[in-house]
Residue frames as a rotation matrix with the C-alpha (Angstrom) as fourth column:
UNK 1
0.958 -0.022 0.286 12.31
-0.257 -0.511 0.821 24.17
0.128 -0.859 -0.495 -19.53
UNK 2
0.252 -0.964 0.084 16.13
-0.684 -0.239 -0.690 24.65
0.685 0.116 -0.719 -18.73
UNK 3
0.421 -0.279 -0.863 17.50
0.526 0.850 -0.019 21.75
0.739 -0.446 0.505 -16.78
UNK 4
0.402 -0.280 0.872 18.27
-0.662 -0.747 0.066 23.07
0.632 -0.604 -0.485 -13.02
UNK 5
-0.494 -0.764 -0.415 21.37
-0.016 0.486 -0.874 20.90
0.869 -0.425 -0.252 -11.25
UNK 6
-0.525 0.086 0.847 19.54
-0.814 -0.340 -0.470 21.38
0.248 -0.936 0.249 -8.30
UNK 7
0.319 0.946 0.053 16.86
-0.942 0.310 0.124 19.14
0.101 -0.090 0.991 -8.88
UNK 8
0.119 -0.643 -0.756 19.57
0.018 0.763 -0.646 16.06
0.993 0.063 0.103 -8.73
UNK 9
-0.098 -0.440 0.893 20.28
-0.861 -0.413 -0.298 16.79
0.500 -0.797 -0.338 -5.10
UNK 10
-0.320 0.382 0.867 20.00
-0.701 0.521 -0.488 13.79
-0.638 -0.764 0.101 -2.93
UNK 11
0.692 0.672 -0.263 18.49
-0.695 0.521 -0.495 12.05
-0.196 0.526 0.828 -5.73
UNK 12
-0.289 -0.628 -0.722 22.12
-0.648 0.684 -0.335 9.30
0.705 0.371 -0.605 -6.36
UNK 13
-0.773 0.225 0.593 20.48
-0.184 0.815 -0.549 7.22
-0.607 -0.534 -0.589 -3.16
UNK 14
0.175 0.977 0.123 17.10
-0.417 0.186 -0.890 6.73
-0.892 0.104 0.440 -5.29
UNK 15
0.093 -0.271 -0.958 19.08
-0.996 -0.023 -0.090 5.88
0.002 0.962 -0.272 -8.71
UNK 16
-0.574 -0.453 -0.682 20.11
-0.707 0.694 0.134 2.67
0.413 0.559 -0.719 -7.16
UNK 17
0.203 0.950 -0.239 16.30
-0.271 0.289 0.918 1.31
0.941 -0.122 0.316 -5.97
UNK 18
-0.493 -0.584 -0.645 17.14
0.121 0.688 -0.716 1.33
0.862 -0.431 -0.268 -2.56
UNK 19
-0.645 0.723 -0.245 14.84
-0.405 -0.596 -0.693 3.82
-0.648 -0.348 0.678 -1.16
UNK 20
-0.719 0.666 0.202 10.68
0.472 0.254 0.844 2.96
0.511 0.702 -0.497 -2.51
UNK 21
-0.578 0.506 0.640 8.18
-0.452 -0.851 0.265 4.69
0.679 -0.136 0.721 -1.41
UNK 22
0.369 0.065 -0.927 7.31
0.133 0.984 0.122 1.16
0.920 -0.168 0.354 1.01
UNK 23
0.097 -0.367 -0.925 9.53
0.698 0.688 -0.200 2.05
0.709 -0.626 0.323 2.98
UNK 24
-0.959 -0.012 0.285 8.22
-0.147 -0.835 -0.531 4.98
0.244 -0.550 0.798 4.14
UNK 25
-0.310 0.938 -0.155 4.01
-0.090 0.133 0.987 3.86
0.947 0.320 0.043 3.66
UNK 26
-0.885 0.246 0.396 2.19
-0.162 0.634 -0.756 2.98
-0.437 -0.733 -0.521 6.93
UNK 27
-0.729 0.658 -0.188 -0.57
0.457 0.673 0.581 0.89
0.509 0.338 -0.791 6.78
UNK 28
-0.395 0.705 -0.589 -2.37
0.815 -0.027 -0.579 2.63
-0.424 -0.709 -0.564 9.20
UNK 29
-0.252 0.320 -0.913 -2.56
-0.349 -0.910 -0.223 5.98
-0.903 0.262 0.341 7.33
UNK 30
-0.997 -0.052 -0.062 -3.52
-0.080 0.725 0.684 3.55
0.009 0.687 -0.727 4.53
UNK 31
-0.826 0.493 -0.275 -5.97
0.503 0.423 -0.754 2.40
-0.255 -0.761 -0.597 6.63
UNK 32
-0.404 0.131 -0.905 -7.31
0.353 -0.891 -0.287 5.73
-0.844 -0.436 0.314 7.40
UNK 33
-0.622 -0.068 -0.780 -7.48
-0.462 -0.773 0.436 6.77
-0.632 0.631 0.449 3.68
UNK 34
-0.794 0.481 -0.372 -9.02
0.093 0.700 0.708 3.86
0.601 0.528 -0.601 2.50
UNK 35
-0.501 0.725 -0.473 -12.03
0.735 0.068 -0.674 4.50
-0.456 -0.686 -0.567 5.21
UNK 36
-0.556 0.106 -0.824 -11.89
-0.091 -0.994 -0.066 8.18
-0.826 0.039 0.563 3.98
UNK 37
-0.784 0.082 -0.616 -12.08
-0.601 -0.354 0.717 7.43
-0.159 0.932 0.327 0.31
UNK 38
-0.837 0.116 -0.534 -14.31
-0.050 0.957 0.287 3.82
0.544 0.267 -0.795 0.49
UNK 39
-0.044 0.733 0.679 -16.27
-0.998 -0.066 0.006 3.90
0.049 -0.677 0.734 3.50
UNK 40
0.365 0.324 0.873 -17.81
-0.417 0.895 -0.158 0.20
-0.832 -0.307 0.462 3.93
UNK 41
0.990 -0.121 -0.068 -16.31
0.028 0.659 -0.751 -0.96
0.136 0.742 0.656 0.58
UNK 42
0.236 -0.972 -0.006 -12.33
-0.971 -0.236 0.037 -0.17
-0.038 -0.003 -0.999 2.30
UNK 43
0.169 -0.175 0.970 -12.21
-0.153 0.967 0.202 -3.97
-0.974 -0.183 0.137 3.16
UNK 44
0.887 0.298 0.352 -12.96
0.271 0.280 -0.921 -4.82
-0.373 0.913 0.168 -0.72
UNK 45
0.867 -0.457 0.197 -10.58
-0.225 -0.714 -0.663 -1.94
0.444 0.531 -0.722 -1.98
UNK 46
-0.084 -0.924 0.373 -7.66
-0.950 0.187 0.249 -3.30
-0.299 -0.333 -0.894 0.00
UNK 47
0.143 -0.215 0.966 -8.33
0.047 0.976 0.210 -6.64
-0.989 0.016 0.150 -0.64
UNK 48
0.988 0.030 0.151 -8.33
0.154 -0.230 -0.961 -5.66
0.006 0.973 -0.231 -4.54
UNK 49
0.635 -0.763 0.120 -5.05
-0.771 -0.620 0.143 -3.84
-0.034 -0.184 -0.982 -4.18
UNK 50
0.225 -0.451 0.864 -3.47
-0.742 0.495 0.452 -7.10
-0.631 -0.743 -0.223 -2.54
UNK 51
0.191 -0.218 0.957 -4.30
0.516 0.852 0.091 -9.85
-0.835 0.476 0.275 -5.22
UNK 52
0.997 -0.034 -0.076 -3.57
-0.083 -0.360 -0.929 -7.15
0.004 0.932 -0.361 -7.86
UNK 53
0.155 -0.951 0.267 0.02
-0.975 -0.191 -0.114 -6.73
0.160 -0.242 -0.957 -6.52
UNK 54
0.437 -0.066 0.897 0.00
-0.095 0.988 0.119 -10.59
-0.894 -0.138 0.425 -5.62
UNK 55
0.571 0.014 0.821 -0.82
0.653 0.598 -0.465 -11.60
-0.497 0.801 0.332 -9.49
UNK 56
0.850 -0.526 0.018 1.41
-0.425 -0.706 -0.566 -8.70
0.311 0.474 -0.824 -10.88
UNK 57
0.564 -0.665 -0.490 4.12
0.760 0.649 -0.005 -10.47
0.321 -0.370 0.872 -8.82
UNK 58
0.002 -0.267 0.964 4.62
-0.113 -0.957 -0.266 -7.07
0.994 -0.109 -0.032 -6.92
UNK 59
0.182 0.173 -0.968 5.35
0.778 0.576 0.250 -8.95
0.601 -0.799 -0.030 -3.20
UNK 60
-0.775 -0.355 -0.523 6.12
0.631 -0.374 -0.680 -5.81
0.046 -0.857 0.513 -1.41
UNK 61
-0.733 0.680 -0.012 3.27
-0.620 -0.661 0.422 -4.20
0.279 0.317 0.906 -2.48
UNK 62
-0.397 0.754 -0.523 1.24
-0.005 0.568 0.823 -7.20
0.918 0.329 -0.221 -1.99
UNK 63
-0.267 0.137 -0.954 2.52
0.945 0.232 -0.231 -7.92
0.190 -0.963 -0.191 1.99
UNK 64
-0.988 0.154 -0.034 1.42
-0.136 -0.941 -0.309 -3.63
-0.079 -0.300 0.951 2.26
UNK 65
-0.471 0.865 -0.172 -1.70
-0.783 -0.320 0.533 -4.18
0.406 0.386 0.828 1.13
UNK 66
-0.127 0.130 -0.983 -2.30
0.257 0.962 0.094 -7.65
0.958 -0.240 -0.155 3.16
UNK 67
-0.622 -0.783 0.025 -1.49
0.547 -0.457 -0.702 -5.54
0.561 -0.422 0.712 5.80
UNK 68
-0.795 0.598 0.097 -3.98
-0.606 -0.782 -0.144 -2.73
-0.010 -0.174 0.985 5.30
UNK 69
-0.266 0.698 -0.664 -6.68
-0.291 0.599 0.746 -5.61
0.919 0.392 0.044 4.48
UNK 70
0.022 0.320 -0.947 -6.23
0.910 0.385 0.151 -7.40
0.413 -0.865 -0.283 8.04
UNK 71
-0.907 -0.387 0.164 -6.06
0.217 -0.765 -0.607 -4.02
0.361 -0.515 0.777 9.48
UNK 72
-0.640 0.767 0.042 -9.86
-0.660 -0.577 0.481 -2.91
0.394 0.280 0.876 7.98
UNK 73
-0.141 0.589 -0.796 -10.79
-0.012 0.803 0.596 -6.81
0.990 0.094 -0.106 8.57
UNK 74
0.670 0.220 0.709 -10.26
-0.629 -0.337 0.700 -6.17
0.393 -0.915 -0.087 12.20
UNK 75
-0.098 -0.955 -0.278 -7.53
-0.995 0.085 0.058 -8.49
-0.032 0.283 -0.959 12.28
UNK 76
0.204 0.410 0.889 -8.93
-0.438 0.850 -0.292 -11.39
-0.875 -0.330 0.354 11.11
UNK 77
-0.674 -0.510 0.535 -7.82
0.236 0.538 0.809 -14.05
-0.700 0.672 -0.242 8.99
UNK 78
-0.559 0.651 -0.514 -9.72
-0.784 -0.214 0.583 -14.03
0.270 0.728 0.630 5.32
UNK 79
-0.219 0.675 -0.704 -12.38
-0.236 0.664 0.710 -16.50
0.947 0.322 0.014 5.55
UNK 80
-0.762 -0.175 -0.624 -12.65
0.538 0.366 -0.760 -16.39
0.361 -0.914 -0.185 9.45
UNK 81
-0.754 0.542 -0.370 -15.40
-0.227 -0.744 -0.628 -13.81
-0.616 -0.390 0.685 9.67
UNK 82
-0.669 0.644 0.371 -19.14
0.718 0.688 0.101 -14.90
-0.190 0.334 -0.923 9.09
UNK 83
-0.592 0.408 0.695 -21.49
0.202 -0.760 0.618 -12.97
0.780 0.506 0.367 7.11
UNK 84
-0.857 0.499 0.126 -24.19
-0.403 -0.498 -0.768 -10.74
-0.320 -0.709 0.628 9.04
């Protein structure tokens, strides 16, 4: 496919990693999607996310996904909520 100059527009702020897709995310529509897609396992599935990005040593990813975790947890700490 012919290369179209256009597709460059706008695109010299993203060359130098200043813009991430982070800094647009909310957690809440996170949230939201992780309810959609999970159901009762969203808690799990964010908390996955979190120590993947943790142990990858991905910290803005991690503190997004910490985020969405206490969101689902009701905002409780980890280990502060007793089993049913």
């Amino acid at each position: 496919m012919p290369r179209n100059d256009q597709d460059q527009i706008g695109a010299d702020g993203l060359d130098r990693g200043d813009f991430t897709f982070w800094d647009v995310a909310q957690p809440e529509e996170a949230v939201k999607a992780a309810l959609d897609l999970y159901g009762p396992n969203a808690v799990t599935a964010a908390a996955h996310c979190a120590l993947t990005a943790r142990f990858d040593g991905r910290d803005r990813d991690y503190r997004f996904w910490s985020e969405v975790f206490t969101k689902l947890n009701d905002g409780k700490t980890p280990g502060t909520q007793l089993a049913s």
